[in-house]
C-alpha positions in Angstrom: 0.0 0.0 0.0 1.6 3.4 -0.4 2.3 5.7 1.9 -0.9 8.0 2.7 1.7 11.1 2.8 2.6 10.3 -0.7 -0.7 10.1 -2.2 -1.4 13.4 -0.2 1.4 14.7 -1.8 1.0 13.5 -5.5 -2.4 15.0 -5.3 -1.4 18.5 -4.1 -0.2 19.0 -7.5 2.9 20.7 -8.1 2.4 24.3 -7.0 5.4 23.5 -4.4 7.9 23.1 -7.4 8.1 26.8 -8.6 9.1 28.0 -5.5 11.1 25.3 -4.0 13.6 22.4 -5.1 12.4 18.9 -3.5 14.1 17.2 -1.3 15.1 13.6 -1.4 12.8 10.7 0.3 13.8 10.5 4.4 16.1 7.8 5.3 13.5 6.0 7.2 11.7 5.2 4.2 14.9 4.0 2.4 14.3 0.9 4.9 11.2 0.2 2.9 13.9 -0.8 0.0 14.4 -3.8 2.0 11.1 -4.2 3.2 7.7 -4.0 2.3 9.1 -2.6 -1.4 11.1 -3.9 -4.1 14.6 -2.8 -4.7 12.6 -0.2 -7.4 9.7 0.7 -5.0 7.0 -1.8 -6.1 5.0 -3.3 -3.5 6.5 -7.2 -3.1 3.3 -8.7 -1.4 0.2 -9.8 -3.6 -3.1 -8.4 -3.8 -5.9 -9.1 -1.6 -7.4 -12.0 -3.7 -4.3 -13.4 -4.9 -5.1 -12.6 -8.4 -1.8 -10.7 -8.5 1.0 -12.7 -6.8 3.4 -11.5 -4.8 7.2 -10.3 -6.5 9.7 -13.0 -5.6 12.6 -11.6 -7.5 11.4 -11.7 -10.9 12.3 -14.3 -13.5 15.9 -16.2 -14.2 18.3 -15.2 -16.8 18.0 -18.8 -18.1 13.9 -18.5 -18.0 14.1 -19.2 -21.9 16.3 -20.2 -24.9 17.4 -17.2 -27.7 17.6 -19.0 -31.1 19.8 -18.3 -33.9 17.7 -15.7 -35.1 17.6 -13.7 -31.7 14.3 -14.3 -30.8 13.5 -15.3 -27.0 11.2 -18.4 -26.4 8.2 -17.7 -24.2 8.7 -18.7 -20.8 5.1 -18.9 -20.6 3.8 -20.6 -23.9 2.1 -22.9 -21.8 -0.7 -20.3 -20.4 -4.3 -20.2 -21.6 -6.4 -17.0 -21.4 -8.5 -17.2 -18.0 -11.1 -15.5 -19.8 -11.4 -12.8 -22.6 -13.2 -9.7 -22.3 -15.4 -8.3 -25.3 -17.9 -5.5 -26.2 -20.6 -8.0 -24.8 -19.1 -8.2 -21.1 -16.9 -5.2 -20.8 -19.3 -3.6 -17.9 -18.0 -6.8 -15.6 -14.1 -5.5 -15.7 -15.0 -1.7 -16.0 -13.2 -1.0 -12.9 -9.9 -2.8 -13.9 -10.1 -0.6 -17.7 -9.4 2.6 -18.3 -11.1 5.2 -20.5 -9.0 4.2 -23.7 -9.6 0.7 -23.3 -13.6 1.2 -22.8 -13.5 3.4 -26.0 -11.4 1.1 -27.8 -14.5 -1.7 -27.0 -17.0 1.4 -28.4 -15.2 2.1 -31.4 -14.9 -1.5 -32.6 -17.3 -3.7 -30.5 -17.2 -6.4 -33.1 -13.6 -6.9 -33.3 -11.5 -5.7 -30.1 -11.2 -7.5 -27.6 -8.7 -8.2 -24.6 -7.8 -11.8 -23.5 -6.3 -11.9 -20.0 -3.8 -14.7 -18.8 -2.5 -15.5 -15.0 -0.7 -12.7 -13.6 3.2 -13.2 -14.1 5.9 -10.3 -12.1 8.4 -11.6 -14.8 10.3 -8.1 -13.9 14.3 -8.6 -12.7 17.0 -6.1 -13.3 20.6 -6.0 -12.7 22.3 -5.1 -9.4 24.3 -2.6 -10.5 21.1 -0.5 -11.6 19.6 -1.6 -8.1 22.9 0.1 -6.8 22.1 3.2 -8.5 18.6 3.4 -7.7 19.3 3.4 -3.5 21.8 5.7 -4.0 19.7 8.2 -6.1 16.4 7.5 -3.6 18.5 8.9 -1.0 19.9 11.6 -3.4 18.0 12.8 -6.4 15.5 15.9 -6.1 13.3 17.2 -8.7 14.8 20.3 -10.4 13.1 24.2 -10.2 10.0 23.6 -11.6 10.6 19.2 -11.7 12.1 20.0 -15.6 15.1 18.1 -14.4 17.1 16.1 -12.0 19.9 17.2 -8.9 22.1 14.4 -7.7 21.3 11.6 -10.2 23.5 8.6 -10.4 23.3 7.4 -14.1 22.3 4.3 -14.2 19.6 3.9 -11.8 15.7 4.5 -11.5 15.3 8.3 -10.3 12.9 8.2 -7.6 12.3 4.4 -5.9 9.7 6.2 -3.0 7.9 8.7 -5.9 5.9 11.6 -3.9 4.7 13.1 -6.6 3.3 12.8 -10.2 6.6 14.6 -11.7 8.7 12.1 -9.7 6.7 9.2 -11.0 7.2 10.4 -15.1 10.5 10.6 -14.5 11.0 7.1 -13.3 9.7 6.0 -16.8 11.9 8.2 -18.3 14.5 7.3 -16.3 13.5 3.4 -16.5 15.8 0.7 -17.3 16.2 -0.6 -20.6 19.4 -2.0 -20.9 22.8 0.4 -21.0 23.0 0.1 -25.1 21.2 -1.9 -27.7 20.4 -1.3 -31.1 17.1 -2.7 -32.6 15.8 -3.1 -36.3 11.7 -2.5 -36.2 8.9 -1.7 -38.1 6.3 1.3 -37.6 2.8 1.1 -40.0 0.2 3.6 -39.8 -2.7 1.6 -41.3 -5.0 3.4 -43.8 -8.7 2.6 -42.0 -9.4 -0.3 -44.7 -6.1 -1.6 -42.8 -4.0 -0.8 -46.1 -0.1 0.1 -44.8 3.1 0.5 -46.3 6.0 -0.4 -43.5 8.5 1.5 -42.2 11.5 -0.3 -41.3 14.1 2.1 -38.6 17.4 0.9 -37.1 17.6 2.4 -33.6 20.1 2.8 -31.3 20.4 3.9 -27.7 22.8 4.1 -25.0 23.3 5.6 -21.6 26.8 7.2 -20.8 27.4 4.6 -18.9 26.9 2.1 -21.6 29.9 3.9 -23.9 33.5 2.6 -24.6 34.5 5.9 -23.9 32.6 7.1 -20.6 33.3 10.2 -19.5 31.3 11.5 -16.5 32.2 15.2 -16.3 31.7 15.6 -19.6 29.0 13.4 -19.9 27.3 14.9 -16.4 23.8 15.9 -17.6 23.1 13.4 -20.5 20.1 11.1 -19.9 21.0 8.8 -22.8 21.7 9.3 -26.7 19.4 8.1 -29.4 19.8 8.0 -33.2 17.5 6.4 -35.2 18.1 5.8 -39.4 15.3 5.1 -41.9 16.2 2.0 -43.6 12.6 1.8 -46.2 10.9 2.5 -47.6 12.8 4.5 -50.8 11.2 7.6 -49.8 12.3 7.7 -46.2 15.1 5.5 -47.1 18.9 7.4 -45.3 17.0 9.5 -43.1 19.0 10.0 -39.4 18.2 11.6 -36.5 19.9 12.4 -33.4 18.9 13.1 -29.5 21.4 13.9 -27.0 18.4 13.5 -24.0 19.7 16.3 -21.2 18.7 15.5 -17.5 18.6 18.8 -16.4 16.5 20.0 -18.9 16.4 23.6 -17.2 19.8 23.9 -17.5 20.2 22.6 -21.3 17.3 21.3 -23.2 17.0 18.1 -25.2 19.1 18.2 -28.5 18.7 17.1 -32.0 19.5 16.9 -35.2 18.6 15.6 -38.6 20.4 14.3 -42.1 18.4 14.9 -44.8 19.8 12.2 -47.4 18.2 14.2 -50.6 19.8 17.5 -49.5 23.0 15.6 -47.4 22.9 18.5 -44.8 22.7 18.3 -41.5 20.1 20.4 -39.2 19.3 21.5 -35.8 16.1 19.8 -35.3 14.1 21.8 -32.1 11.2 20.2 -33.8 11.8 16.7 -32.4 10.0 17.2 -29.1 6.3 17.8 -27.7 3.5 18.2 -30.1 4.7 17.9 -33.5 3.3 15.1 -35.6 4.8 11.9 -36.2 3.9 8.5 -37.9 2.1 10.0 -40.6 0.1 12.5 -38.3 -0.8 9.5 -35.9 0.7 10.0 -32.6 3.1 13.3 -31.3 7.0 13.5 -30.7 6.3 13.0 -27.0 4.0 9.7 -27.7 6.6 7.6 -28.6 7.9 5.2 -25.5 4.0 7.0 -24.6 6.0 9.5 -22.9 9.0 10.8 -23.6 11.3 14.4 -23.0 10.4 17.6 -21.2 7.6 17.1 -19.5 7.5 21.3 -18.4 4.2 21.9 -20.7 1.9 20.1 -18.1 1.1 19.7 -14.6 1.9 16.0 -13.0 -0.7 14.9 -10.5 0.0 11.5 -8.8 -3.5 10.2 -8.5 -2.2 7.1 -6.8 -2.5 3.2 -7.6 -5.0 0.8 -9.6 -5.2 -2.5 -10.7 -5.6 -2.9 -14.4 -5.4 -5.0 -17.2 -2.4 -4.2 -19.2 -0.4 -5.9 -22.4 2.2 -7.9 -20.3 4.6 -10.9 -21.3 4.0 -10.2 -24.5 6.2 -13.0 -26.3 3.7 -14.3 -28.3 3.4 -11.2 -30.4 6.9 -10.7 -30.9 6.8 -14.4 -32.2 8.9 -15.2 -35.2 6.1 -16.9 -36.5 3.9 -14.4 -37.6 4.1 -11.9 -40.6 3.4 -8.3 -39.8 0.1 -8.9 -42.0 -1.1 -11.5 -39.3 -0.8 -8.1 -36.8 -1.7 -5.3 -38.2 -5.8 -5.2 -39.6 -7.9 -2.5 -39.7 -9.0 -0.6 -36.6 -6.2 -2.3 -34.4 -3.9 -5.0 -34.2 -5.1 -8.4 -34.4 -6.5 -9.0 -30.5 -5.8 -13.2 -31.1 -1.8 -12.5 -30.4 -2.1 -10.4 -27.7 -2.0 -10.8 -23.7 -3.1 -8.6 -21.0 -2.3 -9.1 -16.9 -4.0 -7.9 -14.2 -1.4 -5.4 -12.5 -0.8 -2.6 -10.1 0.1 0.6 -12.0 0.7 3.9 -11.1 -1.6 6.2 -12.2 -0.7 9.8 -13.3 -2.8 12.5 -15.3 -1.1 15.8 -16.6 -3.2 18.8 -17.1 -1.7 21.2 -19.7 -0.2 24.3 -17.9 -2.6 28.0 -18.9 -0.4 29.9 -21.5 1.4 26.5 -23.1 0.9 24.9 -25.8 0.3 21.2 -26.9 -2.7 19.7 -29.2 -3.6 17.5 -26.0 -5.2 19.2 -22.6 -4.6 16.8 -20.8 -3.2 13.0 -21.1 -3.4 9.7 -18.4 -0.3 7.6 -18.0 -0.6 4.5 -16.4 2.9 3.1 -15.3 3.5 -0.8 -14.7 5.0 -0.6 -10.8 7.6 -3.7 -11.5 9.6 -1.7 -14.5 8.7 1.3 -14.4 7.5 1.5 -17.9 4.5 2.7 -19.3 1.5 0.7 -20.3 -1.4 2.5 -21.1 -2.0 6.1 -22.0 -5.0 8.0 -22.9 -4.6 11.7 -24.4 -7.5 14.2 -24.5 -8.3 17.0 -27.2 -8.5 20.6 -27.0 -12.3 20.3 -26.3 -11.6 17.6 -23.5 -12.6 14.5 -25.5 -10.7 11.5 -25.4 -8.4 11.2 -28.7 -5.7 8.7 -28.8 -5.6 5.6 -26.6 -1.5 4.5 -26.2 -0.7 0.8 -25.5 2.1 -0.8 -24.9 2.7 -4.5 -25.4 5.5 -5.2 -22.9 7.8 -8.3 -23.2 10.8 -8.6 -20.5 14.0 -9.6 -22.1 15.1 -12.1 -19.5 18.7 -13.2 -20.7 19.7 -9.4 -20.9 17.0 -8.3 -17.5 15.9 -5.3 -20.0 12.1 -4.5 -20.0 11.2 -3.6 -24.0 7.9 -3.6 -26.2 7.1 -5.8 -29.0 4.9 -3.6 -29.8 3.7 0.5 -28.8 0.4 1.4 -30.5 -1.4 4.5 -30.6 -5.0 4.8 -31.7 -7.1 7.4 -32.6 -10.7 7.0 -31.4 -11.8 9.4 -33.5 -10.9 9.0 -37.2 -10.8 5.0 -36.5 -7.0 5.2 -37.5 -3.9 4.2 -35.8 0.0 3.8 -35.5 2.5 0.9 -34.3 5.3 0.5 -34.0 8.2 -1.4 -32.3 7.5 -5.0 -34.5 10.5 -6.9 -35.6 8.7 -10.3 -36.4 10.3 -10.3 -39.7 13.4 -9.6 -38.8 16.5 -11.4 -38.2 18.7 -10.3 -35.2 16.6 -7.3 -34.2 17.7 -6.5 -30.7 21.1 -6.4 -30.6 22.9 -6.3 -26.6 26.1 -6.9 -27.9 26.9 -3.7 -29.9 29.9 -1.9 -28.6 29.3 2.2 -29.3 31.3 5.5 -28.5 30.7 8.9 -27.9 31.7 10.0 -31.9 28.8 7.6 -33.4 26.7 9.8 -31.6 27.5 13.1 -32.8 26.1 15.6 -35.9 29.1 14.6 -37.7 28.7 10.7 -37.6 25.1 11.6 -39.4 26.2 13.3 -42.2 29.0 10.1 -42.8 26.0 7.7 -41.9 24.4 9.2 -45.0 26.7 9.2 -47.4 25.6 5.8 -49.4 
């Protein structure tokens, strides 16, 4: 159960945070660490039926087999759904849905539907990020204003005790996804007669700490770098972009670039960030991951904890054995290779702030407690209707203890259109763990030779 002083806190908003820095959580709740938490502030005991077990350290490295193709084996192929919820029951398992998923039942009562399986805490990460993560819940504080971090360890989940909706965001930024990878995927924004023309994007990401070349003064308020390169189609085809993600955002704002392969110049690219349109005008900048950079435009209020059904364990849909057309259909992906788990999220809603601007007033996270990483997010128009509905269908890469999606998708209840992304069925070696990178491949420069074909 949380704390009642941090639910009383979340949901005083963050007025505090203009005039104040935060401090950092009270050593006698560090104790909780060892005790009624997890090592990254989940709550280890069950619920009060049992339906969601307690966390007993997650599962082994050795839970599965990684063929020659790099795809895991499902530690769980063996589970049948213990029932499936559709358009005709829905009103039995309102309380454990959120808006998005009740609107996603409206908008296509024939077809959506959401088949949940036994409840699995399959979540385990590495000591050294468990290191990091005490240090910084005895350390870190919310920058002036919470567009930032003080005292962060890299390396480790921000806040492990979160007293506040800022706090909480931050953790999913902040969350832990391995120190490097690159991955090969595909993103499709389906035409509503569930025509699509894919998208196929080598990304790469790595923390400082996850470089050859480390430096931590110079490095001191990175987050993590990210370049991404259009591989198809011909159109899109050389395309690169760069983000140096800042911590600090106050004191240095995110950075990007692009490298235009018709024009073979390289640009400052401020455009990267909040509300401009991506995937063909079907989700924002600051949908992808369902939430990522500055989150300064809104205000975070911690509304506290639910139990919902969210895309968990999701091997089966990262399964080598389908096609991207067995996924992707009209309206949404195809419900048959999906699976959803009854878990305790953290639930956050951000109200935009009077005199900013974004094209949503106000979105809903709702943040699986175990990783840290968002599951479901529901965004709302300028008139306060519900627009897109984010999901996202989370596997847990046991052999390298990263949390990752098979799949992120972002619907639009309102023109009956939608965007995923994050598939890599089709292809062959698509995360990659073992990819050693340096500070220089992340630079303007290293674009503009990335694009010379």
């Amino acid at each position: 159960m949380i704390h009642k002083q941090l639910i009383q806190a979340g949901c005083l908003g963050l007025s505090l945070l203009a005039a104040q820095v935060l401090a950092a959580v009270p050593a006698d709740q560090l104790a909780r660490l060892d005790g009624d938490l997890t090592p990254v502030g989940a709550e280890r005991a069950g619920n009060a039926d049992g339906s969601i077990p307690a966390w007993t350290g997650g599962i082994g490295q050795d839970a599965g087999q990684r063929d020659a193709d790099g795809f895991l084996s499902d530690p769980f192929a063996a589970d049948q759904p213990l029932f499936v919820i559709t358009a005709a029951n829905v009103e039995q398992y309102r309380d454990k849905l959120t808006p998005g998923q009740l609107a996603l039942f409206q908008r296509y009562p024939a077809t959506y539907r959401i088949p949940v399986y036994q409840t699995r805490r399959s979540v385990a990460l590495p000591q050294s990020y468990l290191d990091a993560t005490r240090a910084n819940a005895a350390a870190t504080r919310l920058a002036e204003g919470g567009n930032g971090l003080l005292d962060y360890r890299s390396g480790g989940l921000p806040f492990a005790i979160p007293q506040n909706g800022l706090e909480v965001i931050w953790n999913h930024i902040g969350r832990y996804r391995s120190l490097s990878f690159q991955r090969q995927v595909v993103q499709a924004s389906p035409q509503a007669n569930g025509a699509y023309t894919p998208s196929v994007i080598r990304q790469q990401l790595a923390y400082p700490a996850g470089l050859s070349d480390y430096a931590p003064q110079e490095m001191a308020n990175v987050l993590y770098y990210y370049r991404e390169e259009f591989l198809s189609p011909a159109r899109l085809a050389g395309g690169v972009l760069l983000v140096h993600e800042t911590i600090n955002q106050v004191k240095e704002p995110r950075m990007a670039w692009q490298y235009n392969a018709g024009q073979r110049r390289v640009r400052r690219a401020p455009q990267i960030a909040y509300d401009s349109p991506g995937a063909e005008g079907m989700r924002t900048m600051d949908d992808l991951d369902l939430f990522n950079g500055s989150p300064d435009r809104f205000d975070w209020q911690l509304l506290g904890k639910k139990e919902i059904y969210i895309p968990y364990n999701s091997y089966k849909l990262g399964s080598p054995k389908l096609k991207y057309a067995d996924i992707i259909q009209p309206g949404h992906i195809n419900p048959e290779h999906t699976r959803y788990e009854l878990h305790r999220v953290w639930h956050v809603s951000a109200t935009l702030k009077p005199g900013q601007r974004h094209v949503y007033s106000r979105r809903d996270l709702y943040i699986d407690e175990d990783s840290w990483q968002a599951a479901q997010a529901d965004a709302y128009d300028g008139r306060g209707q519900l627009w897109r509905v984010s999901e996202g269908h989370a596997s847990f890469f046991y052999d390298q203890q990263s949390p990752q999606y098979n799949a992120e998708t972002h619907y639009d209840v309102l023109s009956g259109r939608y965007a995923v992304n994050a598939l890599y069925n089709e292809e062959k070696q698509a995360y990659r763990f073992d990819q050693t990178f340096n500070r220089k491949q992340f630079t303007p420069s290293a674009l503009r030779a990335s694009g010379i074909r």
